[in-house]
C-alpha positions as CSV (number, residue, x, y, z in Angstrom):
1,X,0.0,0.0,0.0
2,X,0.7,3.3,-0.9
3,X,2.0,5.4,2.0
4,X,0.7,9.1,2.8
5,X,4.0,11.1,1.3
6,X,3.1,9.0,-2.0
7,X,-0.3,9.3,-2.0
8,X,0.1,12.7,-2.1
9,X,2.4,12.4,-4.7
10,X,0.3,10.9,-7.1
11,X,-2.4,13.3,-6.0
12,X,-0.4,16.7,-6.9
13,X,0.7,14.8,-10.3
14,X,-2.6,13.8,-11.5
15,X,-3.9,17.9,-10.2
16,X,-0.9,18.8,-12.2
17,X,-1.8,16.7,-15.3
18,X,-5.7,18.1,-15.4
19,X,-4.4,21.6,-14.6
20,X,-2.1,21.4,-17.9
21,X,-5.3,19.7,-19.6
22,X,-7.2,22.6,-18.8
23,X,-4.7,25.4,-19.7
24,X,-4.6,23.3,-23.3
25,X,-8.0,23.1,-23.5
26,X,-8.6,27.1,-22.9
27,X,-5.6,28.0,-25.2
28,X,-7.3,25.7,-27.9
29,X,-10.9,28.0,-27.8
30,X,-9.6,30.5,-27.4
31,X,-7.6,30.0,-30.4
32,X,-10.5,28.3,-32.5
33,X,-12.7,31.3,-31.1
34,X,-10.7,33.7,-33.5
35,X,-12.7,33.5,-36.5
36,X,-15.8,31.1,-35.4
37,X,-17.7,33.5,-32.5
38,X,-19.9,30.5,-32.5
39,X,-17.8,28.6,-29.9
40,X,-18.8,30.4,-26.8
41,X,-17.5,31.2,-23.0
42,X,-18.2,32.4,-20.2
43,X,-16.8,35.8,-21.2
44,X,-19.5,35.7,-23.9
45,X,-21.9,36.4,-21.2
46,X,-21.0,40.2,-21.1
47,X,-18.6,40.6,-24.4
48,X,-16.4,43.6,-24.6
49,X,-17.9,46.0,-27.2
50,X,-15.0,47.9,-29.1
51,X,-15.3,51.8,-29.6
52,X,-13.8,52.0,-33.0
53,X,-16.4,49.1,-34.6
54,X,-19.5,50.2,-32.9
55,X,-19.2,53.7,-34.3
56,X,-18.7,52.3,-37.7
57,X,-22.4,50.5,-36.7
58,X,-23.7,54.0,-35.1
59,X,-22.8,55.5,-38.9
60,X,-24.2,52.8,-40.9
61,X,-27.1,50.7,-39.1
62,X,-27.7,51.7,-35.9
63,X,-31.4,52.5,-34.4
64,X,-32.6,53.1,-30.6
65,X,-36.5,52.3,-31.5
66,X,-36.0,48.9,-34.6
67,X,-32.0,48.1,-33.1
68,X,-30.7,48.4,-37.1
69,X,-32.1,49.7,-40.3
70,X,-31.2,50.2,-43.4
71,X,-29.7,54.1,-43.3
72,X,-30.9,56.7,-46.2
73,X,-27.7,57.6,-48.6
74,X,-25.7,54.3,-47.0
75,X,-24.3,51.7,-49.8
76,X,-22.9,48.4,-49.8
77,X,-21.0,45.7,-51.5
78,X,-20.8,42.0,-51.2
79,X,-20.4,39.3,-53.1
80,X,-23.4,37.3,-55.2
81,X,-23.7,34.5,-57.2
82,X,-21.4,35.8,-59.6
83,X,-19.0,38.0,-57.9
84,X,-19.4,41.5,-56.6
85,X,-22.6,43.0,-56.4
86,X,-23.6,46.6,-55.0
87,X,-26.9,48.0,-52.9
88,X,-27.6,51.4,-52.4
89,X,-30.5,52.9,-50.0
90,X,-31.9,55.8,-51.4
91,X,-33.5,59.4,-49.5
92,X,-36.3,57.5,-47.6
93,X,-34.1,54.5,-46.9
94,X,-35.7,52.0,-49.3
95,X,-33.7,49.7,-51.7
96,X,-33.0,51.7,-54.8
97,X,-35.0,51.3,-57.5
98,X,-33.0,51.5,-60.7
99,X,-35.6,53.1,-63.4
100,X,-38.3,53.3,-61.4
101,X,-37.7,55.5,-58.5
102,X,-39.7,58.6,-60.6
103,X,-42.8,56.2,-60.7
104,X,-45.8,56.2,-58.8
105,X,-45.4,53.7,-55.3
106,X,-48.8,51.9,-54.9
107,X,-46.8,48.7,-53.1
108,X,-44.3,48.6,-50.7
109,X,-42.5,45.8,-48.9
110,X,-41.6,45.2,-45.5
111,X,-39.4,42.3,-44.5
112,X,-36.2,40.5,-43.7
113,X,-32.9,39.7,-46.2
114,X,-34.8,37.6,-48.2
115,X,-37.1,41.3,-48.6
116,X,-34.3,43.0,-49.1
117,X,-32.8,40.5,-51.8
118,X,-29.2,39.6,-50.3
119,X,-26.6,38.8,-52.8
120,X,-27.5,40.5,-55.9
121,X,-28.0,44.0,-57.5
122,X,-30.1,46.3,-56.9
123,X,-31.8,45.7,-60.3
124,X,-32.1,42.2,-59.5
125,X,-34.0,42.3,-56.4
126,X,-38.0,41.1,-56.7
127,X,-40.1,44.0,-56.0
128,X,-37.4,45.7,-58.7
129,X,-38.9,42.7,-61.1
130,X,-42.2,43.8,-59.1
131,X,-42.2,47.2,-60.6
132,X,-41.8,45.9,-64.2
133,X,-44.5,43.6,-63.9
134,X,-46.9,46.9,-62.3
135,X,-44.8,49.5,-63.9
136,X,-45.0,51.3,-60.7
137,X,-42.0,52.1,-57.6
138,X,-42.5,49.3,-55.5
139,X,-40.6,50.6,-52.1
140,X,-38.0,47.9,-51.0
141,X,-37.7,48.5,-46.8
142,X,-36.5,45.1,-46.3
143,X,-33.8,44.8,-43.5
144,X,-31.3,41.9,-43.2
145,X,-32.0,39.6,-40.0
146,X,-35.4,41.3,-39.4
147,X,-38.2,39.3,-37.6
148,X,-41.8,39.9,-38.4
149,X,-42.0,41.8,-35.2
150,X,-39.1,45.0,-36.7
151,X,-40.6,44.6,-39.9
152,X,-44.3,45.5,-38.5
153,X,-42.9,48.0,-36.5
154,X,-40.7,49.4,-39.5
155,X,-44.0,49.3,-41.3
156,X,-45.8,51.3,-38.8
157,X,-43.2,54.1,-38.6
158,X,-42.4,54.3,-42.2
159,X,-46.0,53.9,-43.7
160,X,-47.4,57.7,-43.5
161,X,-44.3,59.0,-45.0
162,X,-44.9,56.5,-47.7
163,X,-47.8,55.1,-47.9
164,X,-49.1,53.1,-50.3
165,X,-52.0,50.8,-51.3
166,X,-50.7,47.6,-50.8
167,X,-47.8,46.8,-48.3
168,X,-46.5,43.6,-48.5
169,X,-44.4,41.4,-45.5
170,X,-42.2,39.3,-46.6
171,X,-40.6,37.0,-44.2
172,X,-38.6,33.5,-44.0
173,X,-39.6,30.4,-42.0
174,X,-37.0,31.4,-39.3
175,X,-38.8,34.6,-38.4
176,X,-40.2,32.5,-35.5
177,X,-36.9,32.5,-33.6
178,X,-36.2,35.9,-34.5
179,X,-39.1,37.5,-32.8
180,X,-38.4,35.7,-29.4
181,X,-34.9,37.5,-29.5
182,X,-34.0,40.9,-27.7
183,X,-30.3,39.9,-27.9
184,X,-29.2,38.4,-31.1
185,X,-26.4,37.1,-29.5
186,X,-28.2,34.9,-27.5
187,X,-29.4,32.9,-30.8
188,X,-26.9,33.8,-33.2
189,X,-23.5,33.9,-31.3
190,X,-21.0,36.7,-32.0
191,X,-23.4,39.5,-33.2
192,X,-23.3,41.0,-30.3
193,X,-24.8,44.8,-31.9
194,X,-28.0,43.4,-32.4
195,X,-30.3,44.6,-29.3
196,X,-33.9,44.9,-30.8
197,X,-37.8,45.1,-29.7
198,X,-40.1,42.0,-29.2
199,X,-43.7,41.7,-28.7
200,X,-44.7,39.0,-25.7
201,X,-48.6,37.4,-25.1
202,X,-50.6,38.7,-22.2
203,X,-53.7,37.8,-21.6
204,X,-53.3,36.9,-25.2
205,X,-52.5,40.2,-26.5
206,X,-49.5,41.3,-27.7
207,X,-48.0,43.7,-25.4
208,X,-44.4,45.4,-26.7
209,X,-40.9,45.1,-25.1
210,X,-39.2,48.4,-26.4
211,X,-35.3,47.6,-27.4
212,X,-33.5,48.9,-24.1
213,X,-30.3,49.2,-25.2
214,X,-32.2,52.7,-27.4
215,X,-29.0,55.3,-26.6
216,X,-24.9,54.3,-28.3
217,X,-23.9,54.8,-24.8
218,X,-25.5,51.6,-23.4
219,X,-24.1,49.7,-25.9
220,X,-21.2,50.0,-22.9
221,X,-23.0,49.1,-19.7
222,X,-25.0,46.2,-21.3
223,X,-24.0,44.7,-18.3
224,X,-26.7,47.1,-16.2
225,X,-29.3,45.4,-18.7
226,X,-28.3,41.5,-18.7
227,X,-31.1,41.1,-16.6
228,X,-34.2,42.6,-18.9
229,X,-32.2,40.8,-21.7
230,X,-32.2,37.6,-19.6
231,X,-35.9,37.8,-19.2
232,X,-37.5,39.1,-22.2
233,X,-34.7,36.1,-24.8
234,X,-36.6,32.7,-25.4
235,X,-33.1,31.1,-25.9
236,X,-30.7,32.6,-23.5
237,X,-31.7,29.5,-21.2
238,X,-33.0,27.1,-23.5
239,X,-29.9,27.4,-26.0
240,X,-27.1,30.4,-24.9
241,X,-26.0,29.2,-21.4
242,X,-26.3,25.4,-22.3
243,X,-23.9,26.0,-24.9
244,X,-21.1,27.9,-22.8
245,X,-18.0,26.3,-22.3
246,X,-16.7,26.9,-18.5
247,X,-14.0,25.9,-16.7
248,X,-13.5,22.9,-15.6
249,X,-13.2,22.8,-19.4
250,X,-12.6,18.9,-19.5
251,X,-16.3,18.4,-18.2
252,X,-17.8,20.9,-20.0
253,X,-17.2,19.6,-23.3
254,X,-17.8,15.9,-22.3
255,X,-21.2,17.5,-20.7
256,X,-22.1,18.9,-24.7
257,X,-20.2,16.5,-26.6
258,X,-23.0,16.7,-29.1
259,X,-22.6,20.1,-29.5
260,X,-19.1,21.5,-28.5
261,X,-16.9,18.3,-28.8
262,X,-18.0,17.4,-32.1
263,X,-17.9,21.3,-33.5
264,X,-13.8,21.6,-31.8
265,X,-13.1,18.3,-33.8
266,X,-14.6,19.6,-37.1
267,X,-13.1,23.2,-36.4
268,X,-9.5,21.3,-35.7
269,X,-9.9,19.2,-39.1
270,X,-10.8,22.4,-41.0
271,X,-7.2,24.2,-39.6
272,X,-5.5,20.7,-41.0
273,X,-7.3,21.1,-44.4
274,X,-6.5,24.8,-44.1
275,X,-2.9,24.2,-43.8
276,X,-2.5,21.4,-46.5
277,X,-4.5,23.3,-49.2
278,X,-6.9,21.1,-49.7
279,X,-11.2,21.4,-49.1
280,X,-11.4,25.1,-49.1
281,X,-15.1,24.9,-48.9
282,X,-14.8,23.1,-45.9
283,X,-15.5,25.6,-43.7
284,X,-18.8,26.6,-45.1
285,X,-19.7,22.4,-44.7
286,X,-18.6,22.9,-40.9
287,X,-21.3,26.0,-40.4
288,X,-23.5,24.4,-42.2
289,X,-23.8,21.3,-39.8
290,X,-23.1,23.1,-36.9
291,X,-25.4,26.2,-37.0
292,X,-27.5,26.2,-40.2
293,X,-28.9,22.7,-39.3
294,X,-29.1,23.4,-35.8
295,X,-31.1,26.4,-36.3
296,X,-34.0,25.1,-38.7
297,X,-34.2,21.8,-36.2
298,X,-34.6,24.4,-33.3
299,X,-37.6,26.0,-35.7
300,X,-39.0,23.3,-36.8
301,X,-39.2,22.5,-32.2
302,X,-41.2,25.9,-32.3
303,X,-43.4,25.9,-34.9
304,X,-44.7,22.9,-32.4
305,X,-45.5,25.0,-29.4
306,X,-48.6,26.2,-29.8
307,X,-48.3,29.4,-27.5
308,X,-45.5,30.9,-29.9
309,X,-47.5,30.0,-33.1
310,X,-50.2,32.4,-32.1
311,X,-47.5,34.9,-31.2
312,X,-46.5,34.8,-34.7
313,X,-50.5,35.0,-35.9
314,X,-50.9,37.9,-33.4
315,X,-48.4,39.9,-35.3
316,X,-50.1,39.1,-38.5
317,X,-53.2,40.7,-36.6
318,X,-51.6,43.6,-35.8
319,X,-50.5,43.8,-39.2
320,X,-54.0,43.3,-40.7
321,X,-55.6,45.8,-38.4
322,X,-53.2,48.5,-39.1
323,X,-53.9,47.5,-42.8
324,X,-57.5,48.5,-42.1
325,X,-57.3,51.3,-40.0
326,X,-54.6,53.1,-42.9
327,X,-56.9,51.3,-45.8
328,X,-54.1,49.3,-47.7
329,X,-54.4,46.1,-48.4
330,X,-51.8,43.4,-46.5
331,X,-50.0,40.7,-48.2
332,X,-48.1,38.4,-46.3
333,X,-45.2,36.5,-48.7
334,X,-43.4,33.5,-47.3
335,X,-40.1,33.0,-48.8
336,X,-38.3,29.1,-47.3
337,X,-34.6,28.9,-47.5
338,X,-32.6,26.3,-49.3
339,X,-32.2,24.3,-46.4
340,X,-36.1,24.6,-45.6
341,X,-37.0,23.4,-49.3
342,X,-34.6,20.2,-48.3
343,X,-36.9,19.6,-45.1
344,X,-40.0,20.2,-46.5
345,X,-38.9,17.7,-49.8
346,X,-37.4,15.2,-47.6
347,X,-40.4,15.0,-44.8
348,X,-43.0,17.7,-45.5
349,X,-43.5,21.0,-44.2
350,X,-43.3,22.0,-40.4
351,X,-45.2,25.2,-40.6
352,X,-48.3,24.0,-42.5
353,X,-50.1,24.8,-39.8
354,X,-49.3,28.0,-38.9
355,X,-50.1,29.2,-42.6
356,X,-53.2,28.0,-42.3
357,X,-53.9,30.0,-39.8
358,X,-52.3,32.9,-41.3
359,X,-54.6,32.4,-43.7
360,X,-57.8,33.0,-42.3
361,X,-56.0,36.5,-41.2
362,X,-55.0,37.8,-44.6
363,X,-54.1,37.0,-48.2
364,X,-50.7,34.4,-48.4
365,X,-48.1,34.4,-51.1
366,X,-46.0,30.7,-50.2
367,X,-43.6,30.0,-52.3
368,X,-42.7,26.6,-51.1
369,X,-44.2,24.5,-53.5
370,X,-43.1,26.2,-56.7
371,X,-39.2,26.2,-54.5
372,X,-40.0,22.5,-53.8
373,X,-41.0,21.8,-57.9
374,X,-37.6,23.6,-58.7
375,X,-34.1,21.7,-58.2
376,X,-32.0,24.4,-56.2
377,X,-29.5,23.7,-58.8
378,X,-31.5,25.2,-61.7
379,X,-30.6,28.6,-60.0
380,X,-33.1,29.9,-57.3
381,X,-31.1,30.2,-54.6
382,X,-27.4,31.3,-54.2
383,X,-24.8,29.0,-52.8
384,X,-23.3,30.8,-49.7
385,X,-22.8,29.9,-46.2
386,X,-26.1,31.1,-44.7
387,X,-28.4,28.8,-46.5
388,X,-28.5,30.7,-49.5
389,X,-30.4,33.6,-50.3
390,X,-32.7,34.1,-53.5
391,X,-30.6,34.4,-57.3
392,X,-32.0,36.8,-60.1
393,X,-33.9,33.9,-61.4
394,X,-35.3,33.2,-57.7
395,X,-36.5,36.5,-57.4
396,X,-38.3,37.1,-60.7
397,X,-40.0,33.4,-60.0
398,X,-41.3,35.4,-56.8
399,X,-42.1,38.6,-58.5
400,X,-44.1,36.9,-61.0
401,X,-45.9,34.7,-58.5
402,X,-46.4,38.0,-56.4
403,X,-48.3,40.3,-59.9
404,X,-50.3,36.9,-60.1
405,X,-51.7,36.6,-56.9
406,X,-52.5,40.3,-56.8
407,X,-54.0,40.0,-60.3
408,X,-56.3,37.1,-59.2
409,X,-57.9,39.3,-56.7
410,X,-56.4,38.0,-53.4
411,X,-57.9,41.5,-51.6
412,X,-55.4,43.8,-53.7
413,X,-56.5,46.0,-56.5
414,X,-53.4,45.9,-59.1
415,X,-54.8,45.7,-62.9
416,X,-53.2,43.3,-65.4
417,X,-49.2,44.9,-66.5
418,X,-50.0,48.2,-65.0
419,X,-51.0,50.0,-61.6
């Protein structure tokens, strides 16, 4: 038997041994943390905000009441299906309009990226195809990452200075996770800017949660707000704090193998591919597992729950009565990503219910079977690493869908070619 002096001995070497473990193990996230935010820790619970980026997002996106916009005389570039393309936001902050910003607007859209038209030019987007097929100005306010929630409340700011008489929301499947969000970061790890609004059910009517971080100097004692943020985010306990990695490090990642063990060894095998040249699209593969997939499972979970599904068909209430109190008529258009298209083809569609009940609220444009009849191949989606948003070709299909639903009467009065 082992005497005291040597049981000790062996005691201080094997402390010794999971110390040096965990001083790997932190040096390795930290390291794999430089260029995928997605790997969080415990500092992620109150990240450092640097001065010299925010005011770059003060110039160019930021807003106390919606959290971002779109900014009027701002311009972008990024790259599209085939190569650089450019955006530009015009006086009133609405997608430019290339040869049709003199026209009359009688339609204006409301929306998300998929709204906005992501990835190509600004003569490519569909309400630009829109406003050939009605030879009118249809008005582009579409905002990239926008729930339904932003979008209505966009639509309720903007609409008097630009009113019109139909207004259209346009909005992906994933909306439903971004309108339980007051902290992006909390669902989408990293973007750590993107404070916003959210409606909440009492009583069974929607009652609104005004963004709190509304003045560029809280954007620096966020920490005096974790608790409202805490509260008001669906997933900062049901995704955000089950994901952290904390020290002792060695548990934590047995703990969330599926998760964080699994994503360290596909990170580590991307730095080896990295290094030898070789499967530079490798990276994309490991967000796509990781986070893309992850993300439409976690919305395919809530499009269950029955208590956020009538969230979601309050909004479209809200959105109908303000329709009628203005007197435009509402369109709702549902747009699926690639990766929802692969769901809905491999074991049908999650959110049929919900459209049905959007449905008996006001007139549905959903583009899922004709995206479903289509092989993604054939060109209506781009290929990038967030799913892939709509090509040219996509967004004339939806355009031209759009002028015939409006043509066939579906509560909106747009004559045949012509407004």
């Amino acid at each position: 038997m082992m005497n005291g002096r040597e049981i000790v001995t062996v005691l201080g070497m094997a402390l010794g041994g999971f110390l040096s473990l965990e001083l790997f193990l932190y040096a390795l996230l930290c390291f794999l943390r430089k260029d995928y935010p997605w790997l969080i820790m415990e500092a992620d619970e109150n990240p450092l905000f640097v001065r010299k980026d925010l005011e770059k997002f003060f110039r160019h996106g930021y807003d106390p009441e919606l959290g971002w916009v779109r900014k009027p005389g701002t311009s972008g570039r990024e790259k599209g299906r085939s190569g650089q393309v450019e955006y530009h936001i015009n006086h009133v902050g609405a997608r430019l309009n290339p040869g049709f910003e003199d026209k009359p607007a009688i339609i204006s859209c409301y929306g998300d990226s998929f709204a906005f038209c992501r990835q190509v030019g600004d003569a490519e987007t569909w309400p630009h195809y829109l406003s050939r097929l009605t030879d009118s100005n249809v008005l582009n306010f579409g905002v990239g990452n926008y729930g339904m929630d932003q979008a209505l409340l966009r639509m309720k700011r903007e609409y008097r200075n630009c009113p019109t008489k139909i207004v259209i929301l346009a909005v992906v499947p994933e909306t439903i996770s971004r309108v339980l969000n007051v902290w992006k970061h909390y669902h989408e790890y990293g973007n750590i800017f993107g404070f916003k609004p959210r409606f909440v059910l009492e009583g069974g009517q929607l009652r609104l949660v005004p963004n709190v971080i509304d003045e560029e100097e809280k954007f620096f004692k966020v920490g005096e707000h974790l608790s409202h943020l805490r509260q008001y985010d669906y997933f900062y306990n049901r995704k955000f704090r089950a994901d952290i990695l904390r020290f002792p490090y060695t548990f934590s990642l047995l703990k969330t193998w599926r998760r964080n063990l699994v994503l360290v060894g596909r990170l580590l095998l991307k730095h080896v591919f990295r290094m030898l040249k070789v499967r530079p699209d490798y990276a994309e593969y490991v967000h796509d597992v990781s986070v893309l997939r992850r993300n439409i499972e976690i919305c395919e979970h809530l499009y269950q729950d029955a208590e956020i599904e009538t969230l979601m068909v309050k909004i479209l209430e809200e959105f109908a009565g303000f329709a009628k109190a203005e007197g435009f008529s509402p369109v709702f258009v549902w747009l699926p990503q690639q990766n929802d298209i692969k769901i809905v083809q491999a074991r049908g569609s999650y959110y049929s219910r919900f459209l049905e009940r959007a449905r008996e609220v006001l007139p549905v444009v959903d583009m899922t079977g004709e995206f479903c009849e289509s092989d993604a191949a054939a060109g209506i989606y781009s290929s990038d690493r967030y799913g892939g948003h709509l090509s040219a070709h996509g967004n004339e299909r939806v355009a031209e869908r759009i002028a015939e639903s409006l043509r066939q009467g579906s509560g909106c009065a747009v004559a045949r070619g012509r407004a």
